[in-house]
N, C-alpha and C positions, 0 to 999 in steps of 0.2 A: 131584181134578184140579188142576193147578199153576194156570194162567190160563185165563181163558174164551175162548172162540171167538169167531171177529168177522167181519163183512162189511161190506163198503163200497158205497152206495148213492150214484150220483155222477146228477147229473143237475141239474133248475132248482126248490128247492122249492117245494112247494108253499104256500098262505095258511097252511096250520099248520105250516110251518117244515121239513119235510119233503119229499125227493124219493121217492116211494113208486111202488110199479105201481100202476095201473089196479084201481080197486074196491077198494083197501086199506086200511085209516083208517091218516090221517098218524101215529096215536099212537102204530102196530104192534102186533101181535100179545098184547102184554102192557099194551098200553096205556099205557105209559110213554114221554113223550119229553122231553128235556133240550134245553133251547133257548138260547143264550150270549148275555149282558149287559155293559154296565158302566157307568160313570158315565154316558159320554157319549151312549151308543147304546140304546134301548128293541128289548128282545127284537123279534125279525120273527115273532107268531104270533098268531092267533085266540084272542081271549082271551073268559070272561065279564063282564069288567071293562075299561076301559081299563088298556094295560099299567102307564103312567107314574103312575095311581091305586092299583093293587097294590102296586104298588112302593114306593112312598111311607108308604103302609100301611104295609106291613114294616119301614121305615125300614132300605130295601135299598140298599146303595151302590154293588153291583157289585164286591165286593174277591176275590179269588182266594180262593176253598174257601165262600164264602157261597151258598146255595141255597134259593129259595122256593119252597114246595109251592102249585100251583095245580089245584083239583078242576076237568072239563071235560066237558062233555058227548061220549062215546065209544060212539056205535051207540043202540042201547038201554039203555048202561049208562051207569058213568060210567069216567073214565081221570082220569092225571095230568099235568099239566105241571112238569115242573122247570126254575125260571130260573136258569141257573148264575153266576155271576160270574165273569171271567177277567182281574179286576185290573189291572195295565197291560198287560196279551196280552203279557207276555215269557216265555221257555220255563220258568222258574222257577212262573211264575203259573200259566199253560196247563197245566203238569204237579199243579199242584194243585186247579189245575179241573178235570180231566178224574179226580182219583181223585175230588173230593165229589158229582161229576154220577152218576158209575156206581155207589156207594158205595149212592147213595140209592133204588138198585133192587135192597137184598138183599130174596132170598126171591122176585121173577120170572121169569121163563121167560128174558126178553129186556128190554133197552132201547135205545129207539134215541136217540141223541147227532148230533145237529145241530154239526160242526164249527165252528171259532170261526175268524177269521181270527189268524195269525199262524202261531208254528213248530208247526204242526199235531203234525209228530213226536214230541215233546215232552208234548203232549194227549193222543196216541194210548197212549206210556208210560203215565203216570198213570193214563189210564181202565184200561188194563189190569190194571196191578200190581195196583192198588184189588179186580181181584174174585180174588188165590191165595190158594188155600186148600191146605194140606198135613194129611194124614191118613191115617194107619197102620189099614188094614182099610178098613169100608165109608165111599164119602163122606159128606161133610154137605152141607148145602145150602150152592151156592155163591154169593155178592152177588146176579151177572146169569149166567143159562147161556150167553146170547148178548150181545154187544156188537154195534149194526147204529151203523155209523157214516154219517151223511151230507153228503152235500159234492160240490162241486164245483169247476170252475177249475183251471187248468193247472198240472200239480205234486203234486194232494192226493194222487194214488193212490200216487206214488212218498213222498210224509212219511208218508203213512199204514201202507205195510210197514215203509219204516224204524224207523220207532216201535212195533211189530208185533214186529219181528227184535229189537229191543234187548230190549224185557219177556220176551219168551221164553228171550231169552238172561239172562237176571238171575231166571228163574223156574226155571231146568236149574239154575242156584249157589244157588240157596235151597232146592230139592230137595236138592241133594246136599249141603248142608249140616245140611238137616233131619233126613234118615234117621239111625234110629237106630243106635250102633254095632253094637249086637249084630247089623246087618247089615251095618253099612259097617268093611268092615276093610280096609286096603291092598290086599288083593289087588281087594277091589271097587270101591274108586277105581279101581284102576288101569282095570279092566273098563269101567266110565262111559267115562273120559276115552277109550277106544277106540273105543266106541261114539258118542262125537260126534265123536271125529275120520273116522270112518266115514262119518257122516247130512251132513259135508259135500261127500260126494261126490267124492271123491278128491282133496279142495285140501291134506286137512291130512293126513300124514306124523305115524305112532305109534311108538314103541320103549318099551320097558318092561324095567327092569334087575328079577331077584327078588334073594334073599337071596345069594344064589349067586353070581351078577355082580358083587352091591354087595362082594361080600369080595373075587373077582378083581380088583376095577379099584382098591380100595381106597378106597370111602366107607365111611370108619369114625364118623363121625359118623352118619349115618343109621342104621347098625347095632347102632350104643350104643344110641342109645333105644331099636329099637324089638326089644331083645335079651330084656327084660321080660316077651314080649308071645306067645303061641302062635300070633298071623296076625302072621308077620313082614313084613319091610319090602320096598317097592315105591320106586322111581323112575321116573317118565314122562318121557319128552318128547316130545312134540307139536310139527312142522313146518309153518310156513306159509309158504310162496316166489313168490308171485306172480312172473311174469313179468317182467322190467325191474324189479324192484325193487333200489331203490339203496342201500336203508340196512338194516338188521339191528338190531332189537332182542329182546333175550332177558326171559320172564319168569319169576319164579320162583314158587312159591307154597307157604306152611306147610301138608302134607297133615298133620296129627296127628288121625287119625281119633278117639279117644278119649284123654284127657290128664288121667290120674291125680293127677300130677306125678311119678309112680316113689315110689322108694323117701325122696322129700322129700312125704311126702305131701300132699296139698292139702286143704282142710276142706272135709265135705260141702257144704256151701252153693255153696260154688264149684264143686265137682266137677261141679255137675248143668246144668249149659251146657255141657261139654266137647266133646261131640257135635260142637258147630260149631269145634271151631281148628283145625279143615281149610277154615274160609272163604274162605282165601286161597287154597288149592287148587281149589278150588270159582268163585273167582273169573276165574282165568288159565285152566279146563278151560273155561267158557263163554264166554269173551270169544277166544279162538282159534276155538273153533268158527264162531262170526255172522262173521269177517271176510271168507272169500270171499262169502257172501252181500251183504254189504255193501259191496266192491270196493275193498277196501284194498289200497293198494300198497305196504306195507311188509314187508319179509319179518319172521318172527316166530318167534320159538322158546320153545316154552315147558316150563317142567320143574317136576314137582309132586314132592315130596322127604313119602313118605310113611310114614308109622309111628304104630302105637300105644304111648303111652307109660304102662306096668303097672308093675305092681310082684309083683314073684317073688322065688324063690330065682336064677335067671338076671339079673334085671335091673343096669343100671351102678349104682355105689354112689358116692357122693358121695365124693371124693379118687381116683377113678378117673380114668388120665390117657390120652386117645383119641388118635389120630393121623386127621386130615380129610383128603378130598382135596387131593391135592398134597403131603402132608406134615407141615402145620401139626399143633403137638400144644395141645391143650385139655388143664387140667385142670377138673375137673368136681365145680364144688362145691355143685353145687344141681342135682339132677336135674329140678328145676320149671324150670328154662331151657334146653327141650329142645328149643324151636323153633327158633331159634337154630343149636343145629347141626346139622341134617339140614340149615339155609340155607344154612349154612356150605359145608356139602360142595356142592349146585347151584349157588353162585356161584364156588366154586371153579374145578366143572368147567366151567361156562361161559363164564370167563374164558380156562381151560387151551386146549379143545375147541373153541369155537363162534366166538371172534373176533368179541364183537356190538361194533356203536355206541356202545350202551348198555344197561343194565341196569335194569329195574326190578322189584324183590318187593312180595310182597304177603302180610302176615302179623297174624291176632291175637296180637299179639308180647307185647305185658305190660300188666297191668294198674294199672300206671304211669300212660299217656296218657288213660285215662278219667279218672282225676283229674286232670289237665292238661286238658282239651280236650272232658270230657262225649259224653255219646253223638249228638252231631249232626255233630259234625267229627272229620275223620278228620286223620293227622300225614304230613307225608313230608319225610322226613331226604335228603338231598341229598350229593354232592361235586359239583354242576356248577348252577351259578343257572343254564343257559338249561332244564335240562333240568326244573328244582325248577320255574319260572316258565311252564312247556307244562304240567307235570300240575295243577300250582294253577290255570289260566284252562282246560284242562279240565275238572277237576272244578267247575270254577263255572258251566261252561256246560250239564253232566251234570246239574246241581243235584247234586253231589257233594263237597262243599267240605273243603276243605284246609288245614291252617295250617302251613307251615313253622316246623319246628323246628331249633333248633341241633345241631349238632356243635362238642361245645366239647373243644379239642386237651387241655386240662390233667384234662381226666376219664380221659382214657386209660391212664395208669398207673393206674388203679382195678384194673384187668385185667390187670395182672401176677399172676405165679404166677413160685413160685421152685421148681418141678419143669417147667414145661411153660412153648411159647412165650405161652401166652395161659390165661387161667381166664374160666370161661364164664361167671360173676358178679363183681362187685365184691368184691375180697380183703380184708377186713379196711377198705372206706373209709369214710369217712364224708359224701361225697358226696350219695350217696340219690337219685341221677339214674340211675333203671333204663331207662327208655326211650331216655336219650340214651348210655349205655355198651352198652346193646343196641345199637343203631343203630352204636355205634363198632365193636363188636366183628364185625359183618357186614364193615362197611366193610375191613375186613382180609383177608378171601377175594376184592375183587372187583379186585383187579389195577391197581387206579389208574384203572380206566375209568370214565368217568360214569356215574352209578349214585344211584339213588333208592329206598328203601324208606318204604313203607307202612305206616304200623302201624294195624291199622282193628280194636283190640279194643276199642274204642269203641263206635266206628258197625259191628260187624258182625252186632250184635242187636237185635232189638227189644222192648221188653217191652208191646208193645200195638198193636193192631189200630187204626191212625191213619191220613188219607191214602193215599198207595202204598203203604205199610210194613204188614205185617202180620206178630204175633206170631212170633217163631223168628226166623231168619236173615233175612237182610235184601238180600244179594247185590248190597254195596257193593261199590263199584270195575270192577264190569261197564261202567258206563254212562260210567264217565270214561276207560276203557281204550281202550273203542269210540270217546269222541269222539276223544280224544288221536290212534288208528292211523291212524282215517279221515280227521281233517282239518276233521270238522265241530264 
């Protein structure tokens, strides 16, 4: 199961910190309840100690993610209290309260979570994420089967789905980032992202180009890579139009369901995460879906540029020269920069076609920027500072954080080719700036419009079961997407 299930118990708690029915014990069902601290404030709950004595004991300070196990008398048994800390209650804090609170009920039926004041939404993420679990065959045990959230006061019920709809939506991108290829092939992206344009109940608008199309209309970049490959290549695009909506923006995202690197081969050690460099696909396929749930008023288009990139007697060969949508011609001198141009060709056409605002992608683009910027912060390369300065105070508010990077103009002759108008790697430089001549080299299909790209082959993994984040994919960029559309 991707995340646990949850209820919300709203009402006036009771002395053990709980608003429960009648003849319930406040601790629930599994006997676990998480009750919220912090410097200033002593837990609200029936304790066998005084609380401010426990506490002190612990040499508990209340900080975001700290948690004190308190044993309780529960019926004829015993149960738990957990006192959580929620730091300065800012959403940053709250979201790491809420995954150390549910965290610490692996292996029960249920826990119930006493709401903390502040961006409750935010808490609600956190405790979620904290219990996916992903598993090919029978499940395992998951953290909590149930999340029982309780609260009251005007507003909670509506922070509490919003925070609800985002983890679910970042739980569908980690899903589909997780499956493995040997089941996720182009055509089965493509299938998903139908099937949640579908589950929003007629807001969001599907088209799906196959191999067939991509050669009529002339995406020859998408068809280079995924030429290698016996499940050829897929393009989506996914329609969001609200009503009165005034502005348009287009998203893209790198569908490479598995990425060999072709015939530039990659060394096994790297090979065996490849699975996920469809994350960005994965990212923009669940982040369309939650927006009419969520009542964004911004119309949305989004396009997933999909392909396996193998290595065969079919596949492109390095000094092979492609022509992209619109015309542009690449030569191709590292088949391992194959993300790149199936981007090529979606920003192409969506500059050609669609007429947005703006443009943003979303791509494990190189492993470049992990050496730059480690796996906690993600990059976005920019032409427009208001548009660079919305997704960076997003992502900050997403707890998804950002660092702008340059676009530096005298790297750009790195990308000359003297067969073709552009080469898909640095020719012969000595630069050694892959992520910033990636980034430049996008920047050349998207028409001069404001336009932002992602590089999240950083932060799109995780190598450890910590906080929200658990092992696999990590389904960065959902939660900044969402704050960014909505406005929150």
């Amino acid at each position: 199961m991707p995340i646990s299930p949850y209820t919300l118990l709203t009402g006036t708690p009771s002395a053990s910190g709980a608003a429960v029915p009648a003849g319930e014990s406040p601790l629930g069902e599994a006997g676990l309840l998480a009750v919220p601290f912090s410097a200033d404030h002593a837990p609200d709950v029936e304790l066998p100690l005084p609380a401010e004595a426990l506490l002190a004991h612990y040499e508990a300070k209340g900080e975001a993610g700290e948690v004190v196990e308190v044993p309780v008398a529960n019926g004829d048994g015993v149960g738990r209290v957990l006192l959580y800390g929620v730091g300065d209650g800012s959403a940053g804090a709250l979201r790491k309260a809420g995954a150390a609170a549910v965290r610490r009920g692996r292996g029960r039926s249920s826990v119930r979570v006493v709401l903390p004041e502040g961006p409750v939404a935010a808490f609600v993420e956190g405790a979620l994420l904290a219990t996916y679990t992903f598993r090919i065959g029978e499940p395992r045990a998951t953290p909590a089967a149930l999340v029982e959230f309780v609260g009251g006061g005007e507003g909670v019920e509506a922070e509490v789905t919003r925070g609800a709809v985002v983890a679910e939506a970042v739980s569908f991108a980690r899903d589909l980032a997780n499956t493995p290829a040997s089941v996720k092939t182009p055509q089965w992206l493509a299938e998903r992202a139908a099937e949640r344009a579908e589950a929003a109940g007629g807001a969001v608008g599907v088209k799906v180009w196959d191999e067939h199309a991509l050669r009529e209309e002339g995406f020859g970049g998408i068809l280079a890579v995924g030429q290698g490959s016996v499940s050829p290549p897929r393009l989506v695009q996914l329609s969001y139009a609200p009503e009165g909506a005034t502005r348009h923006v287009v998203l893209v995202g790198k569908g490479i369901t598995f990425d060999t690197g072709g015939l530039s081969l990659k060394p096994t050690d790297n090979m065996k995460f490849m699975k996920t460099d469809m994350a960005g696909a994965a990212t923009v396929i669940a982040a369309v879906g939650a927006l009419a749930t969520l009542g964004a008023q911004v119309r949305v288009t989004a396009l997933v540029a999909a392909a396996e990139n193998a290595f065969s007697g079919t596949a492109q060969r390095p000094s092979d020269v492609i022509t992209q949508y619109g015309g542009r011609t690449v030569e191709v001198l590292n088949t391992d920069a194959e993300g790149r141009l199936v981007m090529a060709d979606a920003l192409a056409y969506a500059d050609a076609e669609l007429d947005p605002d703006a443009m943003v992608d979303v791509a494990t683009l190189t492993g470049a920027i992990s050496v730059a910027l480690g796996k906690d912060v993600g990059a976005v390369f920019a032409s427009d500072d208001a548009l660079a300065a919305e997704l960076t105070e997003a992502g900050t508010q997403a707890g998804e954080r950002l660092w702008r990077m340059p676009l530096i103009e005298d790297y750009l002759p790195a990308l000359d080719s003297g067969v073709a108008d552009l080469a898909n790697i640095e020719a012969g430089s000595t630069y050694g700036a892959g992520s910033i001549t990636a980034a430049l080299f996008l920047r050349e299909f998207t028409g001069k419009r404001p336009w932002a790209h992602l590089d999240i082959a950083g932060v799109g993994r995780s190598t450890a079961d910590e906080g929200y984040l658990s092992k696999g994919a990590t389904g960065y960029g959902v939660r900044l997407l969402l704050d960014w559309l909505t406005g929150n």
